[in-house]
C-alpha positions as CSV (number, residue, x, y, z in Angstrom):
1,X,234.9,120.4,47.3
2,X,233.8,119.0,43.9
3,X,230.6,118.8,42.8
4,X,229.4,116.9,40.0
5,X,226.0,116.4,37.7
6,X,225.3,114.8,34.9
7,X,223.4,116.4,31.7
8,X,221.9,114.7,28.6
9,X,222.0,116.8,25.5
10,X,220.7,116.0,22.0
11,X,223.2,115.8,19.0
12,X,222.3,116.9,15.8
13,X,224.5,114.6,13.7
14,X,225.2,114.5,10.1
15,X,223.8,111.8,8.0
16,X,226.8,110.9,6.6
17,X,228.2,110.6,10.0
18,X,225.9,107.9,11.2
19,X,228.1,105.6,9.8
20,X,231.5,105.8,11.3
21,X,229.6,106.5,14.5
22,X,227.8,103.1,14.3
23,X,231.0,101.5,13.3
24,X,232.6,103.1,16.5
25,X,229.7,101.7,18.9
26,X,230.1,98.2,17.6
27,X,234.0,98.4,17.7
28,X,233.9,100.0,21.3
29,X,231.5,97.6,22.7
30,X,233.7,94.6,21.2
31,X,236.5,96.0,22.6
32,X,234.4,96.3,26.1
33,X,233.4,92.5,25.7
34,X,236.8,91.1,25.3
35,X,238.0,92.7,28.4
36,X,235.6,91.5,30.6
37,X,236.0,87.7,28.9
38,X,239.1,87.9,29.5
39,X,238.7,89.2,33.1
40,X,235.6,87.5,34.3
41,X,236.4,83.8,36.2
42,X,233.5,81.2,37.9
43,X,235.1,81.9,41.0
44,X,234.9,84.9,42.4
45,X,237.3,85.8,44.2
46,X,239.7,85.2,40.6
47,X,237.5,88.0,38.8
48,X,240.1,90.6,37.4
49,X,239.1,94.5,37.9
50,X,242.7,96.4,38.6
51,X,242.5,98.1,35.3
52,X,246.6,97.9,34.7
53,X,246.5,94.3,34.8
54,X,243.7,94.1,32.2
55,X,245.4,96.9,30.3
56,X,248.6,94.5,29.3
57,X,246.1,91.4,29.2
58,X,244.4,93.5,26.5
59,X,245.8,96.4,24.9
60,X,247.5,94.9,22.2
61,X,245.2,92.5,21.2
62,X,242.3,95.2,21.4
63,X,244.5,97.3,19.1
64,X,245.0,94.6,16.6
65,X,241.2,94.0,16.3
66,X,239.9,97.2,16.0
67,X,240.3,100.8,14.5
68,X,239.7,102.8,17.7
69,X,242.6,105.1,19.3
70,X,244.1,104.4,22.2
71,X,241.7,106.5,24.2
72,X,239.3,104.7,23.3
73,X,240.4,101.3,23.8
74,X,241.5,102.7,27.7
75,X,237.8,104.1,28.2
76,X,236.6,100.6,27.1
77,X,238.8,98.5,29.5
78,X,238.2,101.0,32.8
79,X,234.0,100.3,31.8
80,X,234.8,96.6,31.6
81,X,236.5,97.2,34.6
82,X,234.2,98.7,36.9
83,X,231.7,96.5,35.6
84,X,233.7,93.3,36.6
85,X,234.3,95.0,40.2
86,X,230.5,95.8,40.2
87,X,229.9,91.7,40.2
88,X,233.2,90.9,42.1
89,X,231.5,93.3,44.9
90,X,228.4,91.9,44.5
91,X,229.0,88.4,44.9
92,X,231.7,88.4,47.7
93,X,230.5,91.5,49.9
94,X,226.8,91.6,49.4
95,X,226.4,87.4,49.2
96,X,224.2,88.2,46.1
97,X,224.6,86.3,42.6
98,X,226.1,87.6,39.2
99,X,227.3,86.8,35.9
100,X,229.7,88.1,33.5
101,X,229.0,91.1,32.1
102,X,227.1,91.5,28.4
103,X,227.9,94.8,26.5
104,X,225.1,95.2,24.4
105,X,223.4,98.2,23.0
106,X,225.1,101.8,21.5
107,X,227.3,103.3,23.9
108,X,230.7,105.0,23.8
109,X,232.6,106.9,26.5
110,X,234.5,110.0,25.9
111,X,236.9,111.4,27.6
112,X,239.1,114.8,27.8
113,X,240.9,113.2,24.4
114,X,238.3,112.2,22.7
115,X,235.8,114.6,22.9
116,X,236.3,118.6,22.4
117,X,233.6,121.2,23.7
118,X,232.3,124.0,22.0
119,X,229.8,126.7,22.4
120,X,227.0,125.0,20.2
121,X,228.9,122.1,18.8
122,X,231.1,119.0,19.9
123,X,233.4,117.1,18.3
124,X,233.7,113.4,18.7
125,X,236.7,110.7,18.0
126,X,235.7,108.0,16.1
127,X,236.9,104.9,14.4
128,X,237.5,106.9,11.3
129,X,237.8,110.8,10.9
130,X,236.6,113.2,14.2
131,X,232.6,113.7,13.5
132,X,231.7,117.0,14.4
133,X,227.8,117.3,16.0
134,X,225.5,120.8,16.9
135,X,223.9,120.6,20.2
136,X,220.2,120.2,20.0
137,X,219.1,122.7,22.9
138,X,215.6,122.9,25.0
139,X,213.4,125.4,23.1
140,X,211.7,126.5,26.7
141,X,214.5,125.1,29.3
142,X,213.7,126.9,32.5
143,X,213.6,124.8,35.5
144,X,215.4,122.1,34.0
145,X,218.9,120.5,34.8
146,X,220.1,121.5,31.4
147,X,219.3,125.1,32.6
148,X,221.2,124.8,35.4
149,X,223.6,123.5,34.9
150,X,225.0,123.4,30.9
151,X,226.5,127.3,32.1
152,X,229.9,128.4,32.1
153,X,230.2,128.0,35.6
154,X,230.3,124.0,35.9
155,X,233.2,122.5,33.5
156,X,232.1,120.0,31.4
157,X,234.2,116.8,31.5
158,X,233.6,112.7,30.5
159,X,230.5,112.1,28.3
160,X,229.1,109.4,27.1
161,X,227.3,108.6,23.9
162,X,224.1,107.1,23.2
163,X,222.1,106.1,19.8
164,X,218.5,105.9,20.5
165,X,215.3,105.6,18.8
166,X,217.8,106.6,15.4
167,X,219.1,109.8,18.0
168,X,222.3,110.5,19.2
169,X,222.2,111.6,23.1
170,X,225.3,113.0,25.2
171,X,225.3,112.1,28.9
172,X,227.8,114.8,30.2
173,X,229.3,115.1,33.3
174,X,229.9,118.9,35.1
175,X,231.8,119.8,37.8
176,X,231.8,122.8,39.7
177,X,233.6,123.7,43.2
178,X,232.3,124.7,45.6
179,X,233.3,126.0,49.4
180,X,232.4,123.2,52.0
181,X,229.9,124.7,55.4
182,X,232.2,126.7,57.7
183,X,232.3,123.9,60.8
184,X,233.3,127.2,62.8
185,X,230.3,128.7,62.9
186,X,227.8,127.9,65.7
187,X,224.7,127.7,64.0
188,X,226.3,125.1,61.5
189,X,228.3,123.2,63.9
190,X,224.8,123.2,66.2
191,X,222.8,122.3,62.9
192,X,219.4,123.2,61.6
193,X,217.0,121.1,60.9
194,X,214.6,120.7,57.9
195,X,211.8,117.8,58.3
196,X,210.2,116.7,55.3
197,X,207.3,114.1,55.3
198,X,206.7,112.2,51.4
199,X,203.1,111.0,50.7
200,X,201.3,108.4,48.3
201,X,198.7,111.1,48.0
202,X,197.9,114.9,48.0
203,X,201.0,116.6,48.3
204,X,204.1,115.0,47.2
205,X,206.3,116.5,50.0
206,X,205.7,118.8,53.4
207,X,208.7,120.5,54.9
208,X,208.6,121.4,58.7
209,X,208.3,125.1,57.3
210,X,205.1,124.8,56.2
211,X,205.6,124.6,52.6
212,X,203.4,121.8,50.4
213,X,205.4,121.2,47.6
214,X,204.5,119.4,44.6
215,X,201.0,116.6,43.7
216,X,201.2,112.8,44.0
217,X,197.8,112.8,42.7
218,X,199.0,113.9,39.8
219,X,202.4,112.1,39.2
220,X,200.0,108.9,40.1
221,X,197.7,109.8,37.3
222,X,200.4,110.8,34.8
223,X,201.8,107.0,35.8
224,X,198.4,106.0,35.3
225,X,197.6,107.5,32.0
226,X,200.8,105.6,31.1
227,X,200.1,102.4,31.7
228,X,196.9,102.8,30.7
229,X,198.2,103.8,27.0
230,X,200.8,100.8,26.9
231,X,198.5,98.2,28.1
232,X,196.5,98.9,24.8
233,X,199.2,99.3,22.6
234,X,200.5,95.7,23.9
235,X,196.9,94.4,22.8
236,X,197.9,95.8,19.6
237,X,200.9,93.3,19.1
238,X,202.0,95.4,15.8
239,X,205.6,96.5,15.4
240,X,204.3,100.1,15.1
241,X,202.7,99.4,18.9
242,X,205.7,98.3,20.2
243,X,208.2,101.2,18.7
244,X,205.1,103.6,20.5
245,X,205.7,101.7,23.2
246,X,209.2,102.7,23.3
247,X,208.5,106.3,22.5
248,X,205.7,106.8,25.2
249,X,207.9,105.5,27.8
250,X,210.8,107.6,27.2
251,X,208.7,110.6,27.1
252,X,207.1,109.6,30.3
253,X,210.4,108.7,32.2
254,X,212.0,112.3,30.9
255,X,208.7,113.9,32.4
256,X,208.5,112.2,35.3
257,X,212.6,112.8,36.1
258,X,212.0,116.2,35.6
259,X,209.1,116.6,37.6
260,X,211.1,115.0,40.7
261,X,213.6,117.6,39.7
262,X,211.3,120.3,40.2
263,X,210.5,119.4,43.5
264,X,213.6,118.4,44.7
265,X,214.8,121.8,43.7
266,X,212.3,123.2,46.3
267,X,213.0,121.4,48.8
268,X,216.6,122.0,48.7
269,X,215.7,125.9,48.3
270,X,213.7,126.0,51.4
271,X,216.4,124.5,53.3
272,X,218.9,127.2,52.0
273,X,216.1,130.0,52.5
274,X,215.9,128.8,56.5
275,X,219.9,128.3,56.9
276,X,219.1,124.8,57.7
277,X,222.4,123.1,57.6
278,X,220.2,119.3,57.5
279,X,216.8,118.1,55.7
280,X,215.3,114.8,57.0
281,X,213.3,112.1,55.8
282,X,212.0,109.0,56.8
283,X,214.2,106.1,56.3
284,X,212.5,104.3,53.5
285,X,213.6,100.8,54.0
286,X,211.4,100.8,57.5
287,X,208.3,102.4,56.1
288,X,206.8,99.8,54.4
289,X,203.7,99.5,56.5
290,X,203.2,103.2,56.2
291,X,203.0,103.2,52.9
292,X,202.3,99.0,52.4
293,X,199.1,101.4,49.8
294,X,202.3,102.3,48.1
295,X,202.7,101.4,44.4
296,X,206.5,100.1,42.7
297,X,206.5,103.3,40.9
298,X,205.7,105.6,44.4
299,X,208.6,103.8,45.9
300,X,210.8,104.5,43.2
301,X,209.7,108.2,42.7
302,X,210.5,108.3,46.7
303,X,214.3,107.2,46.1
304,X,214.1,109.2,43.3
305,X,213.4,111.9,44.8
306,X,215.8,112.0,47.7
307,X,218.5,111.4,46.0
308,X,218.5,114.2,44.1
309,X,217.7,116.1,47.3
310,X,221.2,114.7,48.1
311,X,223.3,116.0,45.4
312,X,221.3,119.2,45.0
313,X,222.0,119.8,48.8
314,X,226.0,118.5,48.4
315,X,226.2,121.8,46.6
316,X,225.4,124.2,49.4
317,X,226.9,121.8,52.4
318,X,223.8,120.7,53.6
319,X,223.7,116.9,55.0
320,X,220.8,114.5,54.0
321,X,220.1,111.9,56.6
322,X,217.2,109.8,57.5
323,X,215.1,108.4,60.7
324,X,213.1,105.7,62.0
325,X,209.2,106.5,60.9
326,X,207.7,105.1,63.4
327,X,204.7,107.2,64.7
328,X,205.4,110.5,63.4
329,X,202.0,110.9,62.2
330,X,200.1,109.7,65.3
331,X,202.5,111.9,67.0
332,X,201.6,115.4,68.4
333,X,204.5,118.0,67.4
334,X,203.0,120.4,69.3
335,X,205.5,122.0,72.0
336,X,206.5,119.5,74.3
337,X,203.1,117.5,74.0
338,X,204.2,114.6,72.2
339,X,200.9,112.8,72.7
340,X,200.8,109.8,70.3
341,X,198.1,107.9,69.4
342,X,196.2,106.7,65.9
343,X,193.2,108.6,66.5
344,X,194.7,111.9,66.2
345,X,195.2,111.6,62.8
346,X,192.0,111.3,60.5
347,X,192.7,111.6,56.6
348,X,194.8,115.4,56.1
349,X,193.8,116.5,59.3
350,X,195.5,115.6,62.9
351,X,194.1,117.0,66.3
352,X,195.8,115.9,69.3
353,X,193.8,114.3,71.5
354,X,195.1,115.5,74.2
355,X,196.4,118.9,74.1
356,X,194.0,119.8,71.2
357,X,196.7,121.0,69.1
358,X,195.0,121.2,65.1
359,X,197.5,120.7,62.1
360,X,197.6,119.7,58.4
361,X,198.6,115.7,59.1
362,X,201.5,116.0,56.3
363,X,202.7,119.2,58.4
364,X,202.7,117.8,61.8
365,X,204.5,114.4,60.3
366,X,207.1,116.7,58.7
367,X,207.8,118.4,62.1
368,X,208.1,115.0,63.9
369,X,210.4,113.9,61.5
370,X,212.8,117.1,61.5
371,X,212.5,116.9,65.7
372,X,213.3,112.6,65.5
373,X,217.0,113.9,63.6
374,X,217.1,117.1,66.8
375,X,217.0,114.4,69.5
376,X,219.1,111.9,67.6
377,X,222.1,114.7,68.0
378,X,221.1,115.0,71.7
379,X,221.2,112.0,72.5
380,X,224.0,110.6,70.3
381,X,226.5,113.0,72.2
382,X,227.2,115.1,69.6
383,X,227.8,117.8,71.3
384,X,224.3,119.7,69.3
385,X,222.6,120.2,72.4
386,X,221.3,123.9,70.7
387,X,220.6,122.0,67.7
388,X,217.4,122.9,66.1
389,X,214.2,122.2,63.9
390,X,213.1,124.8,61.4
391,X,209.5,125.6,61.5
392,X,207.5,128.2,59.6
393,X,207.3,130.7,62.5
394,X,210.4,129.8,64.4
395,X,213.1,127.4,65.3
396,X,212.5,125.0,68.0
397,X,216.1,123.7,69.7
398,X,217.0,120.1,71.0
399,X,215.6,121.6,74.8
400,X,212.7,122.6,73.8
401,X,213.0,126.4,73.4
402,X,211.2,128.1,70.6
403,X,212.6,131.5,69.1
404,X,209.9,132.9,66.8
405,X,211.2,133.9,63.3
406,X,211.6,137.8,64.1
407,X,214.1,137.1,66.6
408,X,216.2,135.1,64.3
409,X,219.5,136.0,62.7
């Protein structure tokens, strides 16, 4: 199974290389334009995106107009092309409007002829001469995606180039394989389950394990600190402001990615560290009155952060999947209580009403969640009847039979 990433590396690039590299961007993104004009139609259902047809609509005319290779001009057409299938999707499946696609900014994509990798350097095809460029690396990169995964064992493929701020960036792609979970064995076919519960507060995620990962206090007043900077810069008005503006929020978003990276990373790890072959989470569309407290930016660092739970998991076979949220934190997780009721949770702390049962509230949600996926096998037929939720002392199967963690394995 392949498994792919994507990196962004800084390029240190000669001065007197800015200049066919600029060229290149302009001439790439004209050729990008032209093939979307000439594909793009009012009605949809007329938009062109099979990328052979726009290739001889194209090619030679592209050719004619500009100085880039043929490489080049094929990597311009196929991002025209996904981009016109993009709308053309949009529009006819999802019932949603669109318009023609506008190529603006400085962007070029690189492929396996265009681009040559090298242990601290790359070289790029251009309009002109190849521009060779060092790699700018992280002075302190542990913990980070570059860490993980700019290493010899994932092959690093397309790219694509930025200019920034007066920098060059390199969005690479890596791909590793990787072995797929062995469907013959029982405790995968069976499936264990990790819960995880997200918050607007406190801690950013609780697994069903017990382990608080992460502060959304924190990432709130890092957001916060933020805005708070930007809003007086905009009072500013000056051109100085507004290129801080810029800077500020680039730094913040890197930060802020890589903090969801961190914790992501944990969560995945605990799964792996309790053989779950599953990790759980609410489905976010339906918890809006959960979280109706919820800023933009909470949502988004939510999605965020499960989808890079999903690609992180992909790589040791473990499934992502989501349920319904309603009630897991009035719910009692506690054997087979189950009492529900609002009262049993007051701020962090939930006792059940009616069994007495005392948990962290973030806890007890996580284990509700974890058991909602359990009896969703169960009762979906999926043959998972000894399916099971991981918990910090134990497993706890689909019929309600705990095994404590000694007796595990």
């Amino acid at each position: 199974m392949e498994v792919v990433r994507n990196i962004q590396i800084k390029l240190d690039v000669p001065e007197d290389a800015h200049s066919v590299l600029d060229a290149t961007f302009e001439q790439f993104q004209q050729a990008a334009q032209h093939v979307a004009d000439v594909g793009w139609s009012d009605d949809p259902t007329e938009i062109e995106d099979i990328k052979n047809t726009l290739h001889d609509q194209t090619y030679t005319e592209v050719r004619e107009q500009t100085s880039l290779q043929a490489s080049l001009v094929q990597s311009a057409r196929n991002l025209a092309a996904d981009a016109l299938g993009n709308c053309k999707d949009r529009i006819l499946d999802d019932g949603k409007k669109a318009s023609k696609p506008e190529f603006r900014g400085s962007v070029v994509v690189y492929n396996g002829r265009t681009i040559t990798y090298h242990d601290d350097h790359v070289t790029l095809a251009t309009v002109g001469d190849r521009v060779t460029a060092e790699f700018v690396t992280p002075e302190d990169d542990a913990g980070t995606p570059f860490a993980e995964y700019w290493t010899d064992d994932w092959e690093r493929k397309e790219a694509t180039l930025h200019k920034r701020d007066g920098a060059y960036y390199l969005h690479v792609a890596v791909e590793k394989q990787v072995e797929p979970a062995d469907s013959s064995d029982d405790s995968t076919e069976n499936g264990v389950v990790l819960g995880v519960d997200l918050n607007v507060d406190g801690y950013l995620a609780v697994t069903s394990t017990g382990a608080f990962l992460g502060n959304a206090d924190y990432l709130n007043h890092r957001r916060d600190e933020y805005e708070r900077r930007r809003g007086n810069l905009q009072q500013t008005g000056t051109r100085s402001a507004h290129l801080t503006i810029k800077s500020i929020g680039s730094r913040f978003a890197r930060w802020s990615a890589d903090y969801l990276h961190r914790v992501s990373k944990a969560i995945v790890q605990e799964a792996v560290e309790n053989d779950c072959t599953a990790i759980a989470f609410e489905n976010l569309k339906h918890t809006r009155e959960r979280i109706s407290n919820a800023s933009k930016f909470q949502q988004w660092a939510f999605r965020e952060l499960q989808r890079h739970v999903e690609y992180k998991a992909e790589e040791y076979g473990i499934d992502v999947d989501d349920v319904a949220p309603a009630y897991t934190s009035q719910r009692c997780s506690h054997g087979e209580c189950g009492f529900t009721h609002e009262d049993n949770r007051d701020g962090d702390e939930f006792e059940c009403l009616k069994c007495g049962k005392e948990l962290h509230a973030d806890y007890n949600a996580a284990r509700n969640i974890g058991w909602r996926l359990v009896q969703h096998w169960l009762k979906s037929g999926a043959g998972r009847a000894t399916s099971q939720l991981a918990l910090k002392s134990g497993t706890l199967n689909a019929n309600g039979t705990f095994t404590p963690t000694e007796l595990l394995g």
